[in-house]
Structure formats: C-alpha cells, structure tokens
N, C-alpha and C positions, 0 to 999 in steps of 0.2 A: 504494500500500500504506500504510493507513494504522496507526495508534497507536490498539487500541481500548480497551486495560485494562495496567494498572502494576498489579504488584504486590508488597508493601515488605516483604520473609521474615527476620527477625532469628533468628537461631541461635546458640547457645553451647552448645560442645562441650567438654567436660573434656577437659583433658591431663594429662601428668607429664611433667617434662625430667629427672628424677634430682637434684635439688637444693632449697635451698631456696627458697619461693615470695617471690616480690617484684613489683610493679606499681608503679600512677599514685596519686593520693590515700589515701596507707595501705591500699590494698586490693589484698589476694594474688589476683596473677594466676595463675588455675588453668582457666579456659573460653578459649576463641579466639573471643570474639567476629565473626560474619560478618555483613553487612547486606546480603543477594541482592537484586537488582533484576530481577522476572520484566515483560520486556514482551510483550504476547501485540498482533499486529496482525491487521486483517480477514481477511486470506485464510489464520489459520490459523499463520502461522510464530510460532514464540518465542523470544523472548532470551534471554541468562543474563548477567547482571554482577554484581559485589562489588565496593562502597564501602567501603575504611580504615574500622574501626571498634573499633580495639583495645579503647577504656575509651570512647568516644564512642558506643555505639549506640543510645541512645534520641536523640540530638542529629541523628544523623545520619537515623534515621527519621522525627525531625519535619521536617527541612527536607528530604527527599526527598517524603513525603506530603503536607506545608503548603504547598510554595512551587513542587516542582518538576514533580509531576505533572499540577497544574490546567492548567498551560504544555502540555504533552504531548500529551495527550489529543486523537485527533482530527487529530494534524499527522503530516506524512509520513516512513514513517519513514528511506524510502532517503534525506532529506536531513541527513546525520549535520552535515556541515561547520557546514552554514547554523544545523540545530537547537542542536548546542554555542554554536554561537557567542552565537544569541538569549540562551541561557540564562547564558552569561558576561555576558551586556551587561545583563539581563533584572535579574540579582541584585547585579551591581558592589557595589552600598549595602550589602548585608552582608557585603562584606568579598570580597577578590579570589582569598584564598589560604585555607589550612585545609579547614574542616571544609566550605565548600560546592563548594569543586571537588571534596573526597572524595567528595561525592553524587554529582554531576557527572562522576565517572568510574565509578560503576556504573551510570549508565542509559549512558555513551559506549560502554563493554564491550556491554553488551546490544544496542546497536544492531549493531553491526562484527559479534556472533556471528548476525541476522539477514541481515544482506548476506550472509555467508557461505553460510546454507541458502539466502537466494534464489539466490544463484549456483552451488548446487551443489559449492560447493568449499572445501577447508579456508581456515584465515582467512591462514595465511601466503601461498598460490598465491595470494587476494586481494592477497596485498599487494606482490605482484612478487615473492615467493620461492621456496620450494622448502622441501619437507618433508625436512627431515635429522633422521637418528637417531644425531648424533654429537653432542647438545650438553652438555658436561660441566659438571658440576654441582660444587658445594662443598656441603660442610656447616656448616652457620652456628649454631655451637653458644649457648647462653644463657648467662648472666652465674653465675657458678658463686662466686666470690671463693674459691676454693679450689684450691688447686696439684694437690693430688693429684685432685681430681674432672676440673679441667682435662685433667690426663693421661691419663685414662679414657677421659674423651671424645672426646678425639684420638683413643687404640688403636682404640677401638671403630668409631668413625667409619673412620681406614684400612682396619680389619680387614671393613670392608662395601664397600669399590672405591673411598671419595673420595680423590681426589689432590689435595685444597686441605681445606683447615680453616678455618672465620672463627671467632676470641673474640668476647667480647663481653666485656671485661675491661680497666680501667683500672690494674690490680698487676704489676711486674714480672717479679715471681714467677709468676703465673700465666701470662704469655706465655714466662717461662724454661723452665715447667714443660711445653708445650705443644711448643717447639723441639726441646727433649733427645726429650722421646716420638717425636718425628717424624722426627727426624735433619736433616739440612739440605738433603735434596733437594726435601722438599716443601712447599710457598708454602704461608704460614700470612699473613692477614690479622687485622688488629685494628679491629673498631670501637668507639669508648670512647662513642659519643651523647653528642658535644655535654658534654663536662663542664669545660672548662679556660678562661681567660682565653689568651693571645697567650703569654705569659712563662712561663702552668703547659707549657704544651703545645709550647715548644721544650725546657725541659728533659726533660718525658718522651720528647720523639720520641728525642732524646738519648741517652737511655737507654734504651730501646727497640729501638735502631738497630741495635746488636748483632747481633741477633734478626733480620734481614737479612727485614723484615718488607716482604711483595708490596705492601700500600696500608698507611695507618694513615687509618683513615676516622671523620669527623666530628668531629675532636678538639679544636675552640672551639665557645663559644658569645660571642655568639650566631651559630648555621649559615649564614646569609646573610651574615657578615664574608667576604667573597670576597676583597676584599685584604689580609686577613691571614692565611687559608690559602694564597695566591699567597706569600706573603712568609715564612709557616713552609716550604712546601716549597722555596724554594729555597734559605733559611738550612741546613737541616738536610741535603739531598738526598733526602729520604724523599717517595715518591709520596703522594701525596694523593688520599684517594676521598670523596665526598661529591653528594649531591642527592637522598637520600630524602626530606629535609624540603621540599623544592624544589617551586612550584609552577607550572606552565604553560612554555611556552616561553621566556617573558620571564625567567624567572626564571633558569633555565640561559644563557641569550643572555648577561646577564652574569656567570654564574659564570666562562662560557667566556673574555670577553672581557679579567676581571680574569689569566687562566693559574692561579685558583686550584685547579684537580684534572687528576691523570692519568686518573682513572678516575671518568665520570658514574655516579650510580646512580639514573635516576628510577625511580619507584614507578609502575605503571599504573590501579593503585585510588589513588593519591592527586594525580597529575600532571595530571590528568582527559582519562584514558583513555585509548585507543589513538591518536585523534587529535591527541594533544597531545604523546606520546611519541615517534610518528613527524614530526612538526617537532625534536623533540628531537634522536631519531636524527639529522637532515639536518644538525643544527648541529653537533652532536659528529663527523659526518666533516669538514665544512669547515674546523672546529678543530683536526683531529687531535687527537681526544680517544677515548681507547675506551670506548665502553658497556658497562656491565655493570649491568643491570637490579635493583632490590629487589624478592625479591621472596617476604618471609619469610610467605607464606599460602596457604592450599589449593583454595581455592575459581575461579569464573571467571578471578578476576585471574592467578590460577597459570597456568591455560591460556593465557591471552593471552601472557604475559610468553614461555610455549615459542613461538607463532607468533610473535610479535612478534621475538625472537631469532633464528629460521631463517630469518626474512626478511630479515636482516643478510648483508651480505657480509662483515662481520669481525666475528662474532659472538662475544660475551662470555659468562661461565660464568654461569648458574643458580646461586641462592643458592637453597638447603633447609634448613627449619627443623627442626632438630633433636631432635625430640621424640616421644613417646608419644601416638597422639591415642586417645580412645576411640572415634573412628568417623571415617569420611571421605566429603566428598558423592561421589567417584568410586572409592571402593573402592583397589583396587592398580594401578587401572588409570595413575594418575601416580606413584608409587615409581620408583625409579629402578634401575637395574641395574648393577649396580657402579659405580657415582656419572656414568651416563650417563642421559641420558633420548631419550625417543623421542615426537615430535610425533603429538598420536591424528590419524589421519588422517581423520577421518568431515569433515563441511562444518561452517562454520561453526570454532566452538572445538574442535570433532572428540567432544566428550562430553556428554553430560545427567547433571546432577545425580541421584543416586539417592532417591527421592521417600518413600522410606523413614527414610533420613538427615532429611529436612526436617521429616519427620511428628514424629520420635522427637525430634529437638533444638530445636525453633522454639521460640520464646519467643512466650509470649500475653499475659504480662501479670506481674509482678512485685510 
C-alpha cells in the first residue's frame, strides 16, 4: 500500500473565550489555526492528521510541502516506524525539535488513522487497548488576568459536568479567585507557560500552595531546565506537570530521569505523533510517572490523544479547551458529556472530518 498524494489543508476558525484577546508577536489570537495532513494511498484509504500550528502555519506548511512530502511520495505506507524514522534522520540539519517534528507529527497521525481503516479497527484496539467511555476530561480555561472572569469560568465550567479546572494564570488572585468558586473538593491545576526564572517560581509555588493546587505546570523557563523543576518540586512539595514543549522520546527520557515532573504532558501534534508518544507512554510507566496528555485542539490530534488515552492502563484526564469555536471539523460528535468523553468507535480515529468545515474555513492564500 502505497503513499500516492499529500495533501497540506490550512484552516482558521474564529473563536471567542469571553475575555480579552492576546497571542504570539502583538497579534490577537482570535482563529485556531489547524494545518490537516490528508494522505490518500493506492488502494483508496485516507488519513487525517494535524500538525501544532498555533501562530506557525505558513512555517509549518512550507516544511510539510518543501521538504517532507517529496520524501513521501510513493513509499509505503504500512511502514510508519521505518518512514518517521527516515524522516527524523532525513531532516536532523534543520533542527531536531520545534517546528519540524510538528510537521512530522501530522503526516505520523495520518498514517496510524490509515492502519487503523486497513485493519478495520478503531486506533486504540490497534494499539492493544480497549474502547472506554469513561475518560474524564478537564476544562483548560484561557488566561483571563481577571479574578472575577476566572470565577465564571470555573461556575460555568462545573455547572456543564467538569470535575477539574486548569488556569492558565500566573496572579494569585486569580487562582484564589478560582479555589473559593470551587470549594476545595475539586482539583484545580495551574499552568503559568514557562514564565519565571528558578527563585521567581519557588516563591510563587509558595504562595500558591495554599490553593492545594493538583500540578503547577510549566513554571520556568527555560522548559527543558529539568533539574531545576526536579529541585523546585521537591523544595516546595508541589507536583510538577510539564512536557508540552517537549520533543520526541529523548526529550522526556531525560525529563524522567532528572525526577523533574509528577505529571508528563506530551503533545501528539507536537511530540511527533502517535509513535513517539507511545515510547513516551512506555517510559512514563517505567518511571512511574502519570501521563496526562496536551491536548488543547480539535482536530485529528484531538482524536488521537482519546485512543491514544484508552489504550492506557492508567489512563490520565483529557484537557479541553475552553472556548466558543465558530465551527468544528467533527460537529458534537467530540463535546463531551458532563466533562466525560467517549472514544468514536468507527476504524481508524473513529471520525472524518466534515468537508464542509474544510471548504468554508481553509485558507488559500492571505
């Protein structure tokens, strides 16, 4: 079964979160940027995968169309191991981490959703697990810098079945503000993205602590100081979650080996892909480390992240991002139900994109 046609689908869909807009280079993030990877091979079957592409996606569609699919083209595609690998070794010179294993994890998606239709079977049963409809999700609310909107967001969030909260907030206040709303039964996490030096970031855990917070995720820079998130968590006692920024196995082999986090979080659109996740997964059991996947987008990667989850024996919660979208490529069919989700069960990722969504939102040219 060969690889006869790529194809590189850039989408941006409006949202609203309820607050004020803020992004990457002075520019208000208000689209969810998605960069689809459709591979269609000979006999007819097709892929679906989604490459990281928040503020990166003309970057990301030139090294998917420039460098990665002339590679492609033509090669097989039941051999995912062998093909990643090429393509790791293939591109090394532009750099190991970033933006080209982001590529690199949407053609890896697309291939895993093909084995799946070749097999006839959803992508978890591929993967030695089991379709569960227990996997509890969080709500991973946006950076609000506001006490009172923080509290909203909590009720709101409760008030629709989540039984966990993530901030996205580096003010006290607003993590105080998010406690009180909630009461103290229910696990609220913090991720601040990487904003503190070693010294900002024992005194906030510090203060923080309080607040008897489940993780306090990504809270130096720079992300890769694994021995000094090893060295804040045990100063402080506060769990430690971090590895969205994380790339490939290697990268995690020493987060794990420094002890710096309770809780992995790789990205499956930026890790590169299901293959690189599942080495992940195998080293976070050896670790005893619990997985708990990033996995703040709605597209392929979404899918993946629920098999990839139900194929866990000690499966970690589903982050959902929090927000208004104006369209969806799978409609309600991913929504959650009182903050539970259910793996589609069809072969493959279990869903098709809706080819209306792609028509109506694809970017052609800017």
């Amino acid at each position: 079964m060969k690889i006869a046609k790529i194809d590189i689908i850039p989408l941006a869909i409006p949202f609203k979160f309820g607050g004020k807009p803020y992004g990457w280079g002075k520019q208000a993030w208000s689209r969810l940027n998605t960069t689809l990877v459709r591979i269609e091979t000979d006999s007819g079957l097709v892929g679906w995968g989604d490459a990281f592409s928040y503020s990166s996606r003309r970057a990301i569609q030139g090294i998917l169309e420039e460098m990665v699919v002339p590679i492609l083209i033509g090669e097989d595609a039941t051999d995912i191991s062998g093909l990643m690998h090429r393509l790791q070794k293939d591109l090394h010179l532009f750099g190991r981490y970033g933006m080209i294993i982001h590529a690199l994890s949407g053609v890896d998606i697309a291939l895993w959703d093909i084995a799946g239709k070749a097999a006839g079977m959803p992508l978890c049963n591929l993967l030695g697990g089991r379709v569960r409809n227990d996997l509890i999700g969080y709500s991973s609310l946006f950076k609000y810098n506001d006490p009172e909107l923080v509290a909203e967001k909590t009720r709101t969030s409760l008030d629709q079945g989540f039984g966990l909260v993530k901030l996205h907030e580096t003010g006290v206040a607003e993590v105080a503000a998010a406690r009180q709303e909630a009461g103290q039964e229910i696990p609220i996490m913090v991720d601040t993205n990487c904003p503190w030096t070693a010294a900002e970031a024992y005194q906030m855990a510090m203060k923080l602590k309080p607040y008897d917070l489940l993780w306090l995720e990504e809270p130096l820079f720079p992300p890769e100081d694994f021995a000094a998130l090893a060295n804040l968590g045990a100063r402080t006692g506060v769990a430690i979650a971090a590895g969205e920024n994380a790339c490939t196995a290697y990268q995690f082999r020493e987060m794990f080996r420094a002890g710096a986090v309770t809780y992995a979080q790789p990205s499956v659109t930026k890790v590169g892909g299901i293959t690189e996740f599942r080495k992940i997964s195998t080293l976070a059991a050896i670790n005893s480390v619990q997985l708990m996947p990033h996995s703040p987008y709605f597209g392929p990667g979404f899918l993946a992240t629920l098999h990839l989850t139900a194929a866990e024996a000690n499966p970690g919660y589903i982050e959902w991002f929090y927000l208004d979208r104006e369209a969806c490529l799978y409609g309600d069919a991913i929504k959650p139900n009182k903050g539970f989700y259910q793996v589609p069960p069809g072969p493959g990722l279990g869903l098709e994109p809706d080819p209306n969504v792609i028509k109506d939102y694809c970017i052609h040219d800017e």
